[in-house]
DOGU-236494 format. One record per residue (C-alpha): x, y, z; residue in one letter. Coordinates in steps of 0.05 Angstrom, whole numbers, plus 5000, padded with zeros to 4 digits. Each point is the difference from the previous one (the first is absolute). Layout:
! residues N
XYZa;...
***
This chain:
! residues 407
677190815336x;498350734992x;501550104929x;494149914949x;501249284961x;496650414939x;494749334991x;495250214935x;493449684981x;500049434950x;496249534958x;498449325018x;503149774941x;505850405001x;501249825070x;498849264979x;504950164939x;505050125050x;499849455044x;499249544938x;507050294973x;503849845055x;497449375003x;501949864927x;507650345013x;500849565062x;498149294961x;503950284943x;505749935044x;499349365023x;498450325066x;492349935013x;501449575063x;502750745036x;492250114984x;495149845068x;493050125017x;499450225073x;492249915013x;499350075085x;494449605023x;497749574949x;492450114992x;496250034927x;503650114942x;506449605033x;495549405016x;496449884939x;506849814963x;501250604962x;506950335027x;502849104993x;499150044924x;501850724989x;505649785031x;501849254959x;497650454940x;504950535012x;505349585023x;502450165077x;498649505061x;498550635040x;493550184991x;494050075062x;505650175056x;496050055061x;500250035079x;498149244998x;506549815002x;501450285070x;493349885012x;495649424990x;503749684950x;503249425046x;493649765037x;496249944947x;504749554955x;501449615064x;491449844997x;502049924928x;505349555006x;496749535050x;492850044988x;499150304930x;497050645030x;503250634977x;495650515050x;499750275064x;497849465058x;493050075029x;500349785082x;494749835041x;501650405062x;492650085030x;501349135022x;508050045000x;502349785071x;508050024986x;503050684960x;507249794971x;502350684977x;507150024958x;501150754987x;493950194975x;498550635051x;492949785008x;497950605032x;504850494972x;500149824922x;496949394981x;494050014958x;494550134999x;501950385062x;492650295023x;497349224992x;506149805050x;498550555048x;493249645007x;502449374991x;504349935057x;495650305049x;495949404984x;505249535009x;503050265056x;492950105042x;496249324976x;500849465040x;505349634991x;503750564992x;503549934940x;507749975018x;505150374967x;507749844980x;503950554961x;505849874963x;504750654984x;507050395007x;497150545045x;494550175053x;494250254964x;492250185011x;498549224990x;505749735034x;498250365068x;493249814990x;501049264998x;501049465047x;507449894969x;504450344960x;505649734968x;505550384982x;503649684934x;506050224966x;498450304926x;497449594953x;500949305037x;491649965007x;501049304955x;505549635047x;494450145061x;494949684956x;503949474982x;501749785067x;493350095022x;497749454946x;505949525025x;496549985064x;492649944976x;502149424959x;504549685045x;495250015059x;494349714950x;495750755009x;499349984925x;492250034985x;499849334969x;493050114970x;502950574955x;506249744992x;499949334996x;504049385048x;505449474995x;496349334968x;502949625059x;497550485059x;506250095025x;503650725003x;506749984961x;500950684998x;507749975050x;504850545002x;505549854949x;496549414964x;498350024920x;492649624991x;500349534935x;494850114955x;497649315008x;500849365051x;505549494986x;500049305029x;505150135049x;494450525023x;495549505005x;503849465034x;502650495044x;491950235019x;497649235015x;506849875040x;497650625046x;492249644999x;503949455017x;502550315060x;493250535015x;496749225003x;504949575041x;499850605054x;492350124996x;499049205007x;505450105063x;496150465032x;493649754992x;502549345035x;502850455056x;492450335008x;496949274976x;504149725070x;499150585046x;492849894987x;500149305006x;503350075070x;495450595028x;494649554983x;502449425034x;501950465056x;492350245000x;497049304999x;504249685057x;498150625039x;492949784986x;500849325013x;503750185066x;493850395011x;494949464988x;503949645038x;501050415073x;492250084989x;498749325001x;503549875064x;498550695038x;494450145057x;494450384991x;501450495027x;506750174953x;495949654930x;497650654985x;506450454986x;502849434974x;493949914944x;500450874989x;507949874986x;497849334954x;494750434966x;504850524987x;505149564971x;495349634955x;497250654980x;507150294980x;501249344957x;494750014968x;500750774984x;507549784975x;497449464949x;494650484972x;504050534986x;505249494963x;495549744959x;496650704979x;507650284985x;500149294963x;494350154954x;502050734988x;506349684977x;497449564964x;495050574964x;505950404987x;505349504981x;493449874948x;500050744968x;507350085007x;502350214931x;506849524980x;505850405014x;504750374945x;505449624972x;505650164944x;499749634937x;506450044964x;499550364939x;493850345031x;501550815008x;501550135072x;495950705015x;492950154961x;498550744991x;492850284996x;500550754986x;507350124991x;505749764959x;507849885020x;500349995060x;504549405008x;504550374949x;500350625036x;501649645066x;506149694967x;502150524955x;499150445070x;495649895061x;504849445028x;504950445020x;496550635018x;499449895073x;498250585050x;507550085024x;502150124924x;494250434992x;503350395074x;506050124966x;497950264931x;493650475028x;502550145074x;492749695028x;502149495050x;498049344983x;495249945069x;496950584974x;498849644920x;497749345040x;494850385039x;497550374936x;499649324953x;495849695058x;495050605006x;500050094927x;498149254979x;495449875063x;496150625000x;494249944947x;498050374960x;507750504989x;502850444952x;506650144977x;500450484956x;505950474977x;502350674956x;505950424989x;503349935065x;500649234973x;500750054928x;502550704980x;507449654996x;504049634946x;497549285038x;493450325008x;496449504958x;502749435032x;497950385072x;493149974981x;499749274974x;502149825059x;495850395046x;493949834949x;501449285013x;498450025068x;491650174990x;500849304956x;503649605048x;494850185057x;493849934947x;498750724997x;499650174935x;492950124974x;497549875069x;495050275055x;505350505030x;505149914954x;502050254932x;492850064975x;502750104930x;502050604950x;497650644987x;497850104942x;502950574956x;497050554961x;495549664937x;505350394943x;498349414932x;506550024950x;500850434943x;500649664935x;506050204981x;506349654987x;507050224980x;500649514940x;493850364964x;504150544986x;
***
């Protein structure tokens, strides 16, 4: 440290010289993969393409080593991966009314930290107040700011989310306008069960034997109501005739209460039938607009998405069995506490759920954030009001033409 490293001035080019020779010795040797190009944060130079075919060109997969890797590298191939957007997210937290934080240490580290300082004192003083959940493995700034921490063993963020979309889908809080419904109205979404693609006849018969049954009880009950009504109006009109009758035969001086009762009786009758026959003719209005109910067609597919794509696949392949009290044991969240979240989550509109390094700085961490990313879709808010607004944009830097094989 205290001894002079005897550095002299050079040339460019001899300095260049140098470099170039050792290049040229390593490649000689077959070795110019022991060759890497360690570049920091990639701005300029690294994202215009150059340092990707000096690297092809030269011959070594290492080339443009940056922080990314333990930094934003995961969340933005998870946008990638699921929405085609390689970038940063852009949320709208000015109209957000539900903050789902995974490890993101909104007002410790997450970016762009002065615009969340501001941010969240609008969401937490606007009315509603926006309400906050954080997700992560120790108390923090946000966490003791919120209305709930959870505390979640290391790198388990995905098996919350998971669960959490069990229960949104098999309680039917899935925003069906963004997502899309089952062609037959009915939720099939059951702990445990695959969903076929498409209806079979079995599924058929087996949906006009239970019409069968909806009708044969409906057409029982109405002949229960049908009767009771029958006999209360019987009741009422030998109760009138009793009346008409005592009147007939009473003095003078009792023909007066008896008339007031008579009148009243009459009057209630009459106020009975009236009000049957209105209900009759709203019915009948009704009945008249009443669009025909769903039914499954065999062969016909059995859920029709809008804005997203596999989610039947996803809840066989997964969903079915990721229940809250699997979730319990894999994360160490009880499941009351997942339940409560999925309900707040999916029924408070406009929310967020967003995540960072806490989620998806592990070996899994991709598969954290598609999971936790799923979420703003199932509840319909991506590009929404409140939501996930979008991407930001990144700085303008146009490619260099330059490729590898030119040279």
């Amino acid at each position: 440290r205290h001894e002079d490293p005897k550095f002299v001035p050079i040339s460019w080019d001899e300095a260049l010289q140098i470099v170039a020779d050792r290049l040229n010795a390593l490649r000689e040797k077959g070795e110019s993969h022991r060759f890497a190009v360690l570049t920091g944060r990639g701005w300029g130079y690294t994202d215009v393409g150059l340092l990707k075919e000096f690297g092809k060109l030269y011959g070594t997969p290492n080339y443009n080593l940056g922080h990314s890797s333990m930094c934003s590298d995961a969340s933005e191939t998870v946008k990638h991966f699921m929405d085609g957007h390689h970038a940063y997210s852009a949320y709208d937290y000015s109209n957000c009314n539900y903050l789902l934080v995974f490890g993101a240490g909104f007002l410790e580290a997450f970016r762009p930290y002065n615009a969340n300082m501001q941010n969240w004192g609008k969401m937490r003083t606007k009315s509603p107040k926006t309400k906050v959940t954080v997700v992560d493995v120790h108390l923090n700034t946000t966490g003791s700011a919120a209305d709930r921490l959870l505390l979640i063993k290391p790198g388990r963020d995905g098996a919350l989310a998971l669960a959490m979309a069990h229960v949104i889908l098999t309680e039917g809080l899935w925003d069906k306008n963004f997502v899309g419904d089952f062609t037959d109205g009915v939720n099939h979404f059951k702990t445990g069960v695959e969903i076929a693609a498409t209806f079979s006849q079995d599924d058929v018969k087996a949906w006009q034997e239970e019409q069968a049954q909806k009708a044969a009880k409906k057409a029982e009950s109405d002949a229960k109501a049908a009767a009771k009504k029958a006999e209360e109006k019987a009741k009422a009109l030998a109760e009138i005739d009793g009346l008409k009758k005592k009147l007939a035969e009473a003095s003078a001086k009792d023909k007066p209460g008896i008339q007031k009762k008579l009148d009243e009786a009459l009057k209630k009758q009459a106020d009975a039938e009236a009000s049957a026959k209105r209900i009759a003719e709203q019915r009948a209005v009704l009945d008249q607009d009443k669009k025909p109910e769903p039914r499954p067609v065999a062969g016909a597919e059995t859920f029709r998405e809008k804005w997203t794509v596999g989610l039947i696949e996803w809840w066989n392949a997964e969903l079915k069995d990721r229940t809250p009290e699997w979730a319990e044991q894999v994360c160490g969240i009880s499941a009351r506490e997942i339940i409560a979240v999925a309900r707040e989550f999916a029924t408070t509109k406009p929310a967020v759920a967003l995540f960072e390094r806490g989620a998806s700085a592990h070996t899994n961490g991709v598969y954290n954030g598609m999971a936790i990313h799923a979420l703003n879709a199932l509840t319909g808010n991506m590009f929404a009001k409140g939501g996930l607004r979008g991407y930001q944009m990144k700085t303008a830097w146009a490619k260099l033409p330059i490729k590898h094989e030119d040279y």
